[in-house]
C-alpha positions, 0 to 999 in steps of 0.5 A: 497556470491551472490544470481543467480536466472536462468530462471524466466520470469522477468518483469520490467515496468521501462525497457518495460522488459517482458522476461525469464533470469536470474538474479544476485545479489551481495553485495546488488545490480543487479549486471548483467542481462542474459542469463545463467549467471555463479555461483560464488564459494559459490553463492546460486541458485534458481531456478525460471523456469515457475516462475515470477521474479518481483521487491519488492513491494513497499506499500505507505499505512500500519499501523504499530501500533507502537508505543502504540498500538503493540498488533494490530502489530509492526514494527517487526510483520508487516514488516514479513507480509510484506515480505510474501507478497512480499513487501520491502518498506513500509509507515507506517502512524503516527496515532499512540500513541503517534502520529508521529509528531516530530522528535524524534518519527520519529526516534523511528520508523526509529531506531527500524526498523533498528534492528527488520525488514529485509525490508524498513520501511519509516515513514510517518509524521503527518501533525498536532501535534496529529493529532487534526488539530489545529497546524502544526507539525514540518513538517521541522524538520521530513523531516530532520529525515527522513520522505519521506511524510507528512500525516494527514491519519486516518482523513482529515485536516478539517481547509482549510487554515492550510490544505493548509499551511502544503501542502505549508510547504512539497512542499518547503521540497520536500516531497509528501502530502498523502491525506486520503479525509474525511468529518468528519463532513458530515461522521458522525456516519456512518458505511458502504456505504450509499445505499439499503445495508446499509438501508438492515441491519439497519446501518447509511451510509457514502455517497461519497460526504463525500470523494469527497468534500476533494479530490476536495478541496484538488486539487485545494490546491495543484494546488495552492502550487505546492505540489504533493499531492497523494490521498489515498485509492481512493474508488468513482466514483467521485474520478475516474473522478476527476483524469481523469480531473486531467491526461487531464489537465496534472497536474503531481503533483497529483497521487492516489491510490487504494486498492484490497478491493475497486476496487474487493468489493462492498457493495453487498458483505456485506450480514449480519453485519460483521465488517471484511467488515468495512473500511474506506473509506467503500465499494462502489457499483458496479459502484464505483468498475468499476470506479476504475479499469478502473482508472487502466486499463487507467493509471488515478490511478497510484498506487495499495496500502493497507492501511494495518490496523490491529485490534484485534480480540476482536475489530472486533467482533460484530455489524460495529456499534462498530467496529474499521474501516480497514482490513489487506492486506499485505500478500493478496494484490499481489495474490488478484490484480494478480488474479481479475485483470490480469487473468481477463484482466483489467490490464497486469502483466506489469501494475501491476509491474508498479503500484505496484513497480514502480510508488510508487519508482517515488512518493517516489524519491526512486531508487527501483521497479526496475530490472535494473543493478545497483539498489537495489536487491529487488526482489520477485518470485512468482507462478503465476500458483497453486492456492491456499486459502486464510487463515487468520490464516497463516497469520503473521500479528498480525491482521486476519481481514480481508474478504478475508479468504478462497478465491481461488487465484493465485499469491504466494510469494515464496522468498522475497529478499531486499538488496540482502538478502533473507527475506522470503522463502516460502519453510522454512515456509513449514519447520517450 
């Protein structure tokens, strides 16, 4: 049975397609690309007019929790989060408990993907064993299990020449490294941005430099190892202009990318001391926020990712002092970037594709963020038309953390499909 979503505007960075048509999908796969394309006996229909159709989103930055701290999220919850936001393709990071760092525990996660989760769930590996930053984990040996990118996330690599052999080691493996750039040191017990916010509601500051001496670091590393190197959760203006430099000098070998909450937030939005506002890196100024999304609008910043990172509630109520850093973002981050960046002009809705489906698949080597013939049938439809609010507590992530609650946006998922199976549908959900 194949699936003919007739007259949605599909858009696909990969082919410059802006366009209303239909699409059908058959035994997985694009199988053809037209205009009112014919039903097959048994096909299902879905009528997408006045909808956009879209390929599945690719995130190159969750947390899944899983193994050893499943009562934040699991591979089972997160990847129904993922779905709902229209999402098929996740990295999760390896801080987890046990800390992914050895084949084995690569598989583990690989496995029970297989079984619980009707998306892509790609898992990232640690750069050090335990992520503690005095020896390398078997780099090789998860590559060979399957990891797509080796990543020390949660924390930098603070030992400069063991940084810079874990780099070597996946650029000879042909894997990217996935760079969280933070000074720990310079950090610190700080909580929030270091600015007039932060003296306002009495909390200790992390400045940029704690961000901007790694990144800067870590460039020079992968300009000497050859490794594409992909810097996370971008948050500084600095940051902003280290990757302008880096597009100018046409180092293709490194990409970054931003999250919702650093290029639609800044710390002016922290009024009292609510830990739903503590991530890491944390909110910026105004002037950070402005630097990102014009990395955005110029193609300096290539990617628009999450950095998913549910919490309990327990864990996040009271002072940031005390809080676990992360908010969630999978179910948010589609209408979120839709409405505060395309219906406002920063970026086209081809720009969002490309950053969201697209440039993720390049950085992956994935064939996917893709509507051309032949590709996998990830697809998303979604009402770009009726606003609706944000609630945290429709949301199927075990983890409600999050700032966005309440917020007017447009930009809704209404059907999630991956491999040509339907993983989401947003009228069952009305059902239920």
């Amino acid at each position: 049975m194949g699936i003919l979503i007739r007259g949605g505007r599909i858009v696909d960075a990969a082919t410059d397609t802006d366009k209303t048509g239909d699409i059908y999908l058959e035994d997985g796969i694009i199988a053809e690309i037209g205009q009112k394309l014919k039903k097959k006996d048994g096909d299902r229909v879905i009528d997408a007019k006045g909808k956009l159709v879209m390929p599945g989103i690719i995130d190159l930055h969750v947390h899944f929790r899983d193994p050893g701290q499943t009562h934040k999220e699991d591979i089972k919850s997160g990847a129904a989060a993922a779905a709902r936001g229209g999402v098929t393709t996740v990295v999760a990071m390896p801080n987890t408990t046990p800390t992914i760092d050895n084949p084995d525990r690569v598989n583990y996660v690989h496995n029970k993907a297989a079984q619980v989760s009707g998306i892509h769930v790609l898992q990232a590996g640690a750069a050090t064993m335990g992520e503690k930053g005095t020896e390398l984990a078997d780099i090789a040996g998860m590559v060979k299990a399957g990891i797509p990118a080796v990543s020390e996330d949660g924390k930098s690599v603070m030992n400069t020449a063991l940084c810079k052999e874990a780099m070597r080691i996946a650029a000879e493996c042909g894997v990217p490294f996935f760079d969280h750039c933070e000074d720990i040191d310079l950090r610190g017990d700080g909580c929030m941005n270091e600015d007039e916010n932060a003296k306002r509601l009495g909390l200790p500051g992390i400045c940029n430099a704690v961000e901007d001496t790694i990144t800067a670091r870590d460039i020079i590393l992968a300009l000497e190892t050859g490794v594409h190197l992909h810097l996370c959760h971008c948050s500084t203006y600095g940051d902003a202009q280290m990757m302008k430099i880096v597009k100018e000098k046409g180092y293709d070998n490194i990409t970054a990318e931003v999250c919702p909450h650093h290029f639609i937030l800044s710390s002016d939005d922290i009024k009292t001391d609510d830990s739903n506002y503590k991530m890491n890196p944390p909110l910026r100024t105004p002037k950070d926020v402005e630097a990102l999304k014009q990395g955005l609008k110029d193609g300096t910043i290539e990617v628009i990712s999450t950095d998913h990172a549910p919490h309990s509630a327990q864990e996040k109520t009271g002072s940031m002092k005390n809080a676990p850093f992360g908010i969630v973002g999978l179910e948010t981050s589609l209408p979120l970037t839709y409405t505060e960046l395309v219906e406002k002009d920063v970026i086209t809705l081809k720009q969002m594709v490309e950053k969201m489906c697209l440039n993720p698949a390049k950085i992956l080597g994935l064939d996917r963020g893709t509507l051309q013939k032949g590709h996998p049938a990830d697809v998303i439809i979604v009402d770009t038309e009726q606003e609706y609010a944000i609630d945290k507590n429709k949301f199927v992530s075990k983890g409600h953390n999050t700032p966005f609650d309440g917020w007017k946006v447009k930009g809704k998922v209404l059907y999630t499909i991956c491999d040509g199976k339907i993983v989401f549908n947003n009228q069952e959900e009305k059902e239920s």
